[in-house]
SEBALO-97348 format. One record per residue (C-alpha): residue number from 1; x, y, z. Coordinates in steps of 0.2 Angstrom, whole numbers. Example, Ala and Ser with C-alpha at 12.3 -4.5 7.8 and 13.67 -1.06 7.14 Angstrom:
% residues 2
+-----+-------+-------+-------+
|  nr |  east | north |    up |
+-----+-------+-------+-------+
|   1 |    62 |   -22 |    39 |
|   2 |    68 |    -5 |    36 |
+-----+-------+-------+-------+
% end
This chain:
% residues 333
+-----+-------+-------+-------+
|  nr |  east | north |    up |
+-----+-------+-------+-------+
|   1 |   813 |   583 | -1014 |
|   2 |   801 |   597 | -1020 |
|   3 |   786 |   589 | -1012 |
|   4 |   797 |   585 |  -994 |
|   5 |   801 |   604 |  -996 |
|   6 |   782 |   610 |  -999 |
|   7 |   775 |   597 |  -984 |
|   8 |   787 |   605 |  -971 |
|   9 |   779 |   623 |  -978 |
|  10 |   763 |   617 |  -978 |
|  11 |   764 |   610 |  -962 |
|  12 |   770 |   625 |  -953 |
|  13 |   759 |   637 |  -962 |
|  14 |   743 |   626 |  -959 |
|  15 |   747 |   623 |  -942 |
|  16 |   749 |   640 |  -935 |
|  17 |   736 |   644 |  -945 |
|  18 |   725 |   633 |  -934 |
|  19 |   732 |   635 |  -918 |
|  20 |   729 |   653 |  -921 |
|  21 |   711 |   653 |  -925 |
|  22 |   708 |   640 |  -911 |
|  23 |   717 |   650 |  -897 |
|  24 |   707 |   666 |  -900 |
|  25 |   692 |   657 |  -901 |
|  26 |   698 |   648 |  -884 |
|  27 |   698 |   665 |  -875 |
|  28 |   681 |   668 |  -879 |
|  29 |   669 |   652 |  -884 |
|  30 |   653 |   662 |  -879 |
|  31 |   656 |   674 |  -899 |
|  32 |   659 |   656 |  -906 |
|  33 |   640 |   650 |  -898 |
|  34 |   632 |   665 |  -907 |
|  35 |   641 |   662 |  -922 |
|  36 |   635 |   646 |  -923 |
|  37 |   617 |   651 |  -915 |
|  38 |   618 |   663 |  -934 |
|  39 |   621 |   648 |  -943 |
|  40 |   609 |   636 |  -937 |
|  41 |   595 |   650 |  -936 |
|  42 |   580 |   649 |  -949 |
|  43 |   585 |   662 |  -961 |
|  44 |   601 |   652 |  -964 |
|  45 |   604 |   633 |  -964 |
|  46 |   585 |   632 |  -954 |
|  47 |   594 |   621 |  -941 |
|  48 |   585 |   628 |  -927 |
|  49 |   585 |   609 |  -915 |
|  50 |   602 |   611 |  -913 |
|  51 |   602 |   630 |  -905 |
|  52 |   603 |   621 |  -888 |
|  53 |   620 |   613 |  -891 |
|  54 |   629 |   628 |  -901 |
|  55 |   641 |   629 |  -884 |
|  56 |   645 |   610 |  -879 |
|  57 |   648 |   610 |  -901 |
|  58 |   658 |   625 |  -902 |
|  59 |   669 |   623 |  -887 |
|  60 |   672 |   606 |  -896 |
|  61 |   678 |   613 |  -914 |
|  62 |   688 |   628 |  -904 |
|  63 |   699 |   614 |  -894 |
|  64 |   701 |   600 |  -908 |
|  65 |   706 |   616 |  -921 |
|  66 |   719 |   619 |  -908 |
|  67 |   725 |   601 |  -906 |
|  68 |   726 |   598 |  -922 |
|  69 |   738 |   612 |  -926 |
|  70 |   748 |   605 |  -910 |
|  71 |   749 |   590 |  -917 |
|  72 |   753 |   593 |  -934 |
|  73 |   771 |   605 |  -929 |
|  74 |   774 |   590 |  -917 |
|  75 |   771 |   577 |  -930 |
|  76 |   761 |   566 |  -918 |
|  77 |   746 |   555 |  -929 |
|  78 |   752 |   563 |  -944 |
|  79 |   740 |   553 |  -953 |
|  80 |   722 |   555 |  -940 |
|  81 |   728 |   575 |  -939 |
|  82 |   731 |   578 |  -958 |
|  83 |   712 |   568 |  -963 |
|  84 |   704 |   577 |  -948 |
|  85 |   712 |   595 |  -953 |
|  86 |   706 |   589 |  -971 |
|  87 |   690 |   587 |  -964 |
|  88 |   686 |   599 |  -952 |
|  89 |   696 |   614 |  -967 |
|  90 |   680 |   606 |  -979 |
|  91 |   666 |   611 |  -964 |
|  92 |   672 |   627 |  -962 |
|  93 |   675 |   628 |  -983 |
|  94 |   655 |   625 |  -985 |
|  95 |   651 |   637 |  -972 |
|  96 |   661 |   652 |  -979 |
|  97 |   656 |   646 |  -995 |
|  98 |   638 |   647 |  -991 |
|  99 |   640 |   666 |  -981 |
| 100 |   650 |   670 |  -999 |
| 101 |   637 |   667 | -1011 |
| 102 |   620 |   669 | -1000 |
| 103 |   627 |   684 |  -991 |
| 104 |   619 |   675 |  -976 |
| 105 |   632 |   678 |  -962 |
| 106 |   645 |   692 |  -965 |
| 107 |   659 |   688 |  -954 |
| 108 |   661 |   671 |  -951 |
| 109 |   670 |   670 |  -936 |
| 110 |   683 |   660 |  -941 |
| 111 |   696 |   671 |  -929 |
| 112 |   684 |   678 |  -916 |
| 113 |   683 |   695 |  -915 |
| 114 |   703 |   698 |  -920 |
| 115 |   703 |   699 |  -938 |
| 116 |   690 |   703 |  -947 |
| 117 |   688 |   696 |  -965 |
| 118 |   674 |   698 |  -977 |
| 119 |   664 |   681 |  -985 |
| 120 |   674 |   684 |  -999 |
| 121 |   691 |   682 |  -993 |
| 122 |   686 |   669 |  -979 |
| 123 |   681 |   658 |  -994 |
| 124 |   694 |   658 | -1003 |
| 125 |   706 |   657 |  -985 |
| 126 |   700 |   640 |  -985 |
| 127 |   702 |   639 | -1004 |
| 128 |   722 |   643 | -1003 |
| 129 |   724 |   631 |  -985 |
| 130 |   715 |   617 |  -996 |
| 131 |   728 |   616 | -1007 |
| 132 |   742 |   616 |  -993 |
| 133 |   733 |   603 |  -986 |
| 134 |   732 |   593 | -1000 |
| 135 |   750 |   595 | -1001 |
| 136 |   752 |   586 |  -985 |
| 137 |   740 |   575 |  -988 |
| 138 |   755 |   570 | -1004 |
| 139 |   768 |   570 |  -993 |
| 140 |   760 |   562 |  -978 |
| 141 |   779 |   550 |  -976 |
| 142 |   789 |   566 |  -974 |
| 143 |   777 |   571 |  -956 |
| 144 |   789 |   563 |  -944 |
| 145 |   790 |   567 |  -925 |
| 146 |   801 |   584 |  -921 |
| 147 |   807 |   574 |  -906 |
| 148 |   795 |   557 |  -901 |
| 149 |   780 |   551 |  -902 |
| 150 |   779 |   552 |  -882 |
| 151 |   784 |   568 |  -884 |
| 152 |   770 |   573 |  -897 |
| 153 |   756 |   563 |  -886 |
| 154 |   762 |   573 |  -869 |
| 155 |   759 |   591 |  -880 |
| 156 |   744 |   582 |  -889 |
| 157 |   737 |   580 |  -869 |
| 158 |   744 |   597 |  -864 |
| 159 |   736 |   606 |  -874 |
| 160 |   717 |   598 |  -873 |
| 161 |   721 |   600 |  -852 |
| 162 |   727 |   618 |  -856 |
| 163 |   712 |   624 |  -865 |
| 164 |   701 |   615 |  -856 |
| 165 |   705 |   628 |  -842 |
| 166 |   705 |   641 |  -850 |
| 167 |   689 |   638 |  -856 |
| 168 |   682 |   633 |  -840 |
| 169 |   691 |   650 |  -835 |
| 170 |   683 |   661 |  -848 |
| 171 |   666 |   655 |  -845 |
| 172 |   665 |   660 |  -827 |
| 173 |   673 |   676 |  -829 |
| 174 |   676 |   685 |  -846 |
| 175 |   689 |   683 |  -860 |
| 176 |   706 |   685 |  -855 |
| 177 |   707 |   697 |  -871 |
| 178 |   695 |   708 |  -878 |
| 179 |   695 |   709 |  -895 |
| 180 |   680 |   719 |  -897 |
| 181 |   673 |   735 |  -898 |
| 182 |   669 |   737 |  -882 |
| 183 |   687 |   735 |  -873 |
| 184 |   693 |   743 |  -859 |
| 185 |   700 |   760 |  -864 |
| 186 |   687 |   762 |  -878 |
| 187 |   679 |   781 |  -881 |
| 188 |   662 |   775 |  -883 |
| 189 |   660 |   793 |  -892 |
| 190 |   673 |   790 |  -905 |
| 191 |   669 |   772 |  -907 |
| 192 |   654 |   777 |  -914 |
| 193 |   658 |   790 |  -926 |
| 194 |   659 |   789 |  -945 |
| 195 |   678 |   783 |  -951 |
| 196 |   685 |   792 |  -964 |
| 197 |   680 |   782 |  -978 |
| 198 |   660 |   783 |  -972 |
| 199 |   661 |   767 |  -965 |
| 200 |   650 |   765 |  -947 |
| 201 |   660 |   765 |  -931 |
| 202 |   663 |   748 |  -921 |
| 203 |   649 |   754 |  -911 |
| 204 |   634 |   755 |  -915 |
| 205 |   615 |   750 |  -911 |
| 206 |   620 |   756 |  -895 |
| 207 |   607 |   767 |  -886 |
| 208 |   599 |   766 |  -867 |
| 209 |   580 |   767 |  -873 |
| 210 |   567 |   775 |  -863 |
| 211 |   550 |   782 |  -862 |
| 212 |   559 |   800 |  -861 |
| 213 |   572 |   795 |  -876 |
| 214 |   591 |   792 |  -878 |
| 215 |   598 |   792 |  -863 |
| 216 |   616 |   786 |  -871 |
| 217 |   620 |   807 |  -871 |
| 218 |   618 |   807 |  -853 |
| 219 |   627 |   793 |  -848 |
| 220 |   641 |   798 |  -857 |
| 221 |   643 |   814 |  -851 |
| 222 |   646 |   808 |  -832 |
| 223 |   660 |   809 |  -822 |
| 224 |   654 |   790 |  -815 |
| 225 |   642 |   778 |  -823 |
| 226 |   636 |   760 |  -821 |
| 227 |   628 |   751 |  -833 |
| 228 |   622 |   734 |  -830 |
| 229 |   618 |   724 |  -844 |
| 230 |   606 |   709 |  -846 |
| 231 |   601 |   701 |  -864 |
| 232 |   585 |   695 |  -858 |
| 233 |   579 |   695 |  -841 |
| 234 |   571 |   678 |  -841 |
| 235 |   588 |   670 |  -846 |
| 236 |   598 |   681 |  -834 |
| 237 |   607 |   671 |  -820 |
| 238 |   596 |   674 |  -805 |
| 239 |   610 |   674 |  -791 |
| 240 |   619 |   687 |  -803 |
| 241 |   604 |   698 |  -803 |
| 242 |   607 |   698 |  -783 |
| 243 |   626 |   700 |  -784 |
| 244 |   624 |   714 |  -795 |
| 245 |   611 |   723 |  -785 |
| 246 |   621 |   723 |  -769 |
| 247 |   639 |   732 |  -781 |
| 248 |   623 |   743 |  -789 |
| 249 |   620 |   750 |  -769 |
| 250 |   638 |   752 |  -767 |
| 251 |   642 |   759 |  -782 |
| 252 |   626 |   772 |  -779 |
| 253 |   635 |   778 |  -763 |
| 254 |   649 |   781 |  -772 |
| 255 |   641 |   791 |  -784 |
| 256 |   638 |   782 |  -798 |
| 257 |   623 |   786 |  -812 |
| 258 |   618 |   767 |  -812 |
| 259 |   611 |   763 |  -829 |
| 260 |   600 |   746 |  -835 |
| 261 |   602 |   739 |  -853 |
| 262 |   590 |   725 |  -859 |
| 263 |   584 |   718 |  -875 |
| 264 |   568 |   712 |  -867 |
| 265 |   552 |   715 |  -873 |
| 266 |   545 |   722 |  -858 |
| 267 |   554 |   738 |  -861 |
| 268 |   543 |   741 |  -876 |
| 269 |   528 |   737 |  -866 |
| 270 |   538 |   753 |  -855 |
| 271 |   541 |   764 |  -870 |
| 272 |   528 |   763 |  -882 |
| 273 |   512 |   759 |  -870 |
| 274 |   518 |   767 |  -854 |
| 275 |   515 |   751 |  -846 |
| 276 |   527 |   747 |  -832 |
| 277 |   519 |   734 |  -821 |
| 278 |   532 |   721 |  -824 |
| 279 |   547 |   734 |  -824 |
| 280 |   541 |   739 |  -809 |
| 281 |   540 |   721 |  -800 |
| 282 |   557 |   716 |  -808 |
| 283 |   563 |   729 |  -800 |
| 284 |   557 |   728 |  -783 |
| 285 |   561 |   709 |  -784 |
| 286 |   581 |   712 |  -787 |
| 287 |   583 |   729 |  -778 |
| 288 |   584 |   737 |  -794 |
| 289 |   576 |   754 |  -793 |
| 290 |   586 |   762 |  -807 |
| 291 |   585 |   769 |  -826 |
| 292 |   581 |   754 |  -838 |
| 293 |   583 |   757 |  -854 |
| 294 |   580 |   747 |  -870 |
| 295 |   595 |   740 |  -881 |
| 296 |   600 |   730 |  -897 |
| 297 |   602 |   713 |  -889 |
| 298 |   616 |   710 |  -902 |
| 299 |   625 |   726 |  -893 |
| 300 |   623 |   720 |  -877 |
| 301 |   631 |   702 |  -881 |
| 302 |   646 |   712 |  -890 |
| 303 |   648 |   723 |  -877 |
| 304 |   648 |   709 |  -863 |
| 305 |   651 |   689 |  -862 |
| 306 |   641 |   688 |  -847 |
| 307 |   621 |   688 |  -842 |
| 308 |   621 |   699 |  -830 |
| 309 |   638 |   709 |  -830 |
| 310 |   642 |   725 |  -825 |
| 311 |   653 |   739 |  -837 |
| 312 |   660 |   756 |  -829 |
| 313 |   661 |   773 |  -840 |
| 314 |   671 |   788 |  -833 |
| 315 |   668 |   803 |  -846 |
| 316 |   662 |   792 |  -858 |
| 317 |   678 |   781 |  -858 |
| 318 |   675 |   762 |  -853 |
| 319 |   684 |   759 |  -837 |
| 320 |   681 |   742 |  -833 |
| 321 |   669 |   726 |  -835 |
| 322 |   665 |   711 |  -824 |
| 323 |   655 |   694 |  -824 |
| 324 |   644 |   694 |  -814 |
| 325 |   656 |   681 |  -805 |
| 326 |   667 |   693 |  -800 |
| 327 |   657 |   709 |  -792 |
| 328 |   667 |   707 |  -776 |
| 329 |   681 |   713 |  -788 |
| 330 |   672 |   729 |  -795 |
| 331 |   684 |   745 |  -794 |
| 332 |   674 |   757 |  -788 |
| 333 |   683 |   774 |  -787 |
+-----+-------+-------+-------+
% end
């Protein structure tokens, strides 16, 4: 009786828990990709070959982490969902395990950018929800059906067609929530500053480098302002750089300071050797003929999902972000 008991608990606990974690993953695979691109990098599990696939693997972990928890409040496969939760709760309990005791990777991304927990408490997370699903790993014969199997299969499907979607949604546009620093309605101004207990703002490694200094101040200080964002020119979608050129032009008309952030190399060549030749031909390429300035490249993929995109600041108050997909939409006051 006290183990049919502790199954149901466990069983509702855990798959929340997992259903959770997966859907605020769902809503932005891209923070899952770096996450994994951290793990696999050389400083840490020196996995570098597989840098190529961290999307394709962690959209796949994101949806199964979802399913399974469907499945196990449904009670459909009780048996496949509990050893596959047992399995996929022991990957994630290396990891955490690993970023605990090697200090390698301080937030493990276990729920996006929602909650944010140290290595410490993620390890022993997994600890704690090891023992629940040992539990129901016990008391496997008391997992039944809530209603059928037919009707466990037909969420089971539901719910891989459903986040399918909305992957296939996030990707082309931007997540449907924004968890992070960078949201709309964000004071880039407070977000940087000090909290009360000294700890360093959300934002931070933010700047618009170039050869004259800081121009973050500036920026700030307008009444309209653009900034277009690109991690690395090489790897930014071509067609985007043309999509954004032509709101760029509208947006100038309008009266907007328009604003380049990159973490390319090339803007050190700009900075530090005053050597602008490829700035220069970048720009007359894409009709570009604005202020570049140099940024953390971790800042710019915090700050945007998307290679080119586009972010709006009124008074220093971000006002809105787009894809580079969706510059037809661009509010342009």
């Amino acid at each position: 009786m006290i183990l049919k008991i502790l199954t149901h608990i466990s069983r509702v606990l855990v798959g929340l828990l997992f259903i959770y974690s997966g859907f605020v993953k769902l809503i932005d695979p891209i923070g899952s990709q770096y996450k994994f691109q951290e793990y696999f990098s050389e400083d840490v599990l020196n996995m570098e070959f597989l840098i190529p696939y961290t999307l394709p693997f962690a959209i796949l972990l994101i949806i199964i982490e979802l399913v399974l928890g469907v499945m196990l409040l449904v009670g459909y496969k009780p048996k496949l969902t509990v050893w596959s939760l047992c399995s996929l709760n022991l990957i994630f309990l290396f990891l955490t395990w690993y970023s605990y005791v090697y200090n390698k990777v301080t937030d493990c991304g276990c729920f996006g950018d929602a909650v944010k927990l140290t290595p410490k408490e993620t390890f022993y997370k997994n600890v704690i929800f090891m023992v629940f699903i040992i539990i129901l790993i016990l008391g496997l014969k008391h997992i039944k059906p809530l209603i059928s199997n037919k009707i466990g299969a037909i969420k089971t499907y539901a719910t891989v067609f459903i986040s399918l979607f909305i992957t296939y949604y996030v990707l082309h546009h931007l997540p449907i929530i924004d968890f992070r620093a960078y949201s709309v309605g964000t004071d880039i101004v407070k977000a940087m500053e000090y909290t009360e207990d000294g700890e360093i703002g959300p934002i931070h490694d933010f700047e618009i480098g170039t050869e004259n200094g800081d121009q973050l101040e500036e920026m700030i200080s307008k009444d309209k302002a653009m900034l277009i964002l690109i991690t690395t020119l090489e790897k930014a979608n071509k067609e985007g750089l043309i999509e954004i050129s032509k709101t760029a032009t509208k947006a100038k008309l309008k009266g907007y300071s328009i604003y380049i952030l990159t973490s390319d190399i090339m803007m050190a060549d700009v900075i530090y050797d005053n050597n602008t030749k490829k700035l220069d031909a970048f720009k007359s390429k894409y009709n570009l003929p604005y202020t570049f300035g140099s940024c953390d490249e971790k800042a710019i993929k915090t700050a945007i999902r998307a290679n080119p995109g586009i972010i709006t600041v009124e008074k220093g108050v971000i006002a809105g972000k787009w894809n580079w997909t969706d510059t037809d939409d661009v509010t342009l006051k």
